[in-house]
Each structure stands twice: as C-alpha cells, then as structure tokens.
C-alpha positions as CSV (number, residue, x, y, z in Angstrom):
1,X,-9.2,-61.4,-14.7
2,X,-9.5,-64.6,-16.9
3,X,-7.2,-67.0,-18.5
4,X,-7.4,-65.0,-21.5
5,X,-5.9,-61.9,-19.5
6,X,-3.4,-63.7,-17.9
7,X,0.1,-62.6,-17.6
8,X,2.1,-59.9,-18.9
9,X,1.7,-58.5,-22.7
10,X,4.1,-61.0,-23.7
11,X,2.7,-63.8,-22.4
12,X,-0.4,-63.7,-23.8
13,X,1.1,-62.7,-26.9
14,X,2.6,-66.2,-26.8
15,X,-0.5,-68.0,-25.9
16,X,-2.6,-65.9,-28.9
17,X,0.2,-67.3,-31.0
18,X,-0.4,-70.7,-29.4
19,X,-4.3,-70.4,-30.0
20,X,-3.8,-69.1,-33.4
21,X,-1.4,-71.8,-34.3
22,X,-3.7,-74.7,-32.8
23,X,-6.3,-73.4,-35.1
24,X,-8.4,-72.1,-32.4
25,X,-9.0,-69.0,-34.1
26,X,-12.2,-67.7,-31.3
27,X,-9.6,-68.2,-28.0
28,X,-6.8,-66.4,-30.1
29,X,-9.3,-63.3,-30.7
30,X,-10.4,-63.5,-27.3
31,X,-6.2,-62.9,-26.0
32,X,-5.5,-60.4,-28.5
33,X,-8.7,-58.3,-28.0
34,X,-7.0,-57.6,-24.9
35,X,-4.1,-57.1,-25.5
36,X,-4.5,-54.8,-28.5
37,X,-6.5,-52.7,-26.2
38,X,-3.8,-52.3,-23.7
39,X,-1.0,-51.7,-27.1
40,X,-3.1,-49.8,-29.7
41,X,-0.1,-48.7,-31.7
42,X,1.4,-52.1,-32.3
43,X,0.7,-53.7,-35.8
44,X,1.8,-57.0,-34.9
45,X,-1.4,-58.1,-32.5
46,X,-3.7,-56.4,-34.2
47,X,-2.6,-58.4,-37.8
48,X,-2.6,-61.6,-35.6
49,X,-5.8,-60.1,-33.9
50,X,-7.7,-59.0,-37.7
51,X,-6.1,-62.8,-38.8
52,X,-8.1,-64.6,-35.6
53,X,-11.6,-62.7,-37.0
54,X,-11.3,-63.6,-40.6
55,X,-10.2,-67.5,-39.9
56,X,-13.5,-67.0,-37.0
57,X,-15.7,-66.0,-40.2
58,X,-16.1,-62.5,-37.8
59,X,-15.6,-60.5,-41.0
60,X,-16.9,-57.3,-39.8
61,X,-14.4,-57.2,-36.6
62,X,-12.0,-58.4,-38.8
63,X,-12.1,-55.5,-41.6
64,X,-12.2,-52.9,-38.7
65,X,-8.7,-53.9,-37.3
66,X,-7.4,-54.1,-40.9
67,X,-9.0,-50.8,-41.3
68,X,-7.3,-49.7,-38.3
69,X,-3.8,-50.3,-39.7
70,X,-4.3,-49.1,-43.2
71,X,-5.3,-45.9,-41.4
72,X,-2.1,-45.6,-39.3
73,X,0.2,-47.1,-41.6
74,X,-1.3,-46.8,-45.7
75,X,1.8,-48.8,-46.8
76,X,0.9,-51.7,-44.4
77,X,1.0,-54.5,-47.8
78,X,0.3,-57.4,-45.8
79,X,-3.0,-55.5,-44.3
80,X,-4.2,-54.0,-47.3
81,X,-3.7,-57.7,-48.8
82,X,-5.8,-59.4,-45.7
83,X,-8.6,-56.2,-45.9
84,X,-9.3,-57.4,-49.8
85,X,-9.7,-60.7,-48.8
86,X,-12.0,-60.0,-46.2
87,X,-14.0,-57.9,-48.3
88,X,-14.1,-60.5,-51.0
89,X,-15.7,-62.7,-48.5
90,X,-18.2,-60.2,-47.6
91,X,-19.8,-59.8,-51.4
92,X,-18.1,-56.5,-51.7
93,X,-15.4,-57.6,-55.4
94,X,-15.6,-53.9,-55.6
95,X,-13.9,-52.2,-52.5
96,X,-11.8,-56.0,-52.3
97,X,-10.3,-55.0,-55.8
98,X,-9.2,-51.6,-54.9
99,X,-7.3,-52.7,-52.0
100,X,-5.9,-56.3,-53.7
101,X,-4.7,-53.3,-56.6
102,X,-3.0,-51.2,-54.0
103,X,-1.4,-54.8,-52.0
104,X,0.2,-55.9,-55.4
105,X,1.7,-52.4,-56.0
106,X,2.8,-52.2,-52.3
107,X,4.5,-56.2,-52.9
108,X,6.2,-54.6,-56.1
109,X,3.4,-56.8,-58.4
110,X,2.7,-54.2,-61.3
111,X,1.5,-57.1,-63.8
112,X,-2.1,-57.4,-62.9
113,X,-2.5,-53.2,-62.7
C-alpha cells in the first residue's frame, strides 16, 4: 500500500481534492485511479479523476473516463463539456464539436445550434 492508497475512500477522496486543488494534477490522478477502481459507478471521482488527466496533458486517459460517464449517464453536461475539450486538444474539431453541440443543449444553450 502507498500513500496514494492510504485510508478509507473518503480520505483519499479528500487528499485527490487536496492534490487537485494544489495544482498537482499527476498525484491527484495517481489517488483517484484508485479509488475509482474500487467505486466504478460514482461520477464524482472519475470527473475529478478525467479533470487530473486533461490538466496532466494525459489526454487519451482523460477522454476514456469522460467516455466512461457519457456511456453510463448520456445527460452527464459537465462530461460531455470536458470530453469536447479534450478532443479539441487532441486535433480532433470534429468529434470536439459534436460533443460541445450536445453540452450546450444539455446547459439549455440553443443559440450556437
């Protein structure tokens, strides 16, 4: 067990939320990766968790948690919102437009449709 594992799912919850606050985006990823392991169907650390990757420039990892969510939850705004930005950042205006489109509909934002 490291420092990373330490403690109960609440507790580390807090320190990613520490990590993530100091800006130390790589130690935040490194708690939640745990932690979202051990509480799959929670949205919360995996956001926080998807967050940690894009802020890490860990794009890929990043879009696959986002992914994750939009697959259990579709009306997840907030995820569909951080999965166009992180597309954007990969090259892929496309795909990021689809999912900015569908984030601004979610949010109630039908001007720019």
């Amino acid at each position: 067990m490291t420092y990373y594992d330490h403690g109960t799912p609440a507790e580390r919850w807090e320190r990613a939320r520490m990590f993530f606050d100091a800006k130390d985006y790589a130690a935040a990823a490194r708690v939640l990766d745990g932690l979202v392991a051990e509480v799959p169907e929670q949205t919360g650390p995996r956001l926080l968790l998807a967050r940690s990757y894009y802020h890490s420039a860990q794009l890929r990892r990043a879009e696959a948690e986002l992914r994750n969510v939009v697959e259990r939850d579709p009306v997840e705004q907030y995820a569909r919102l951080m999965l166009g930005r992180t597309l954007e950042r990969q090259g892929r205006q496309e795909e990021a437009d689809a999912q900015l489109r569908i984030a601004s509909a979610l949010a109630g934002d039908f001007a720019e449709l």
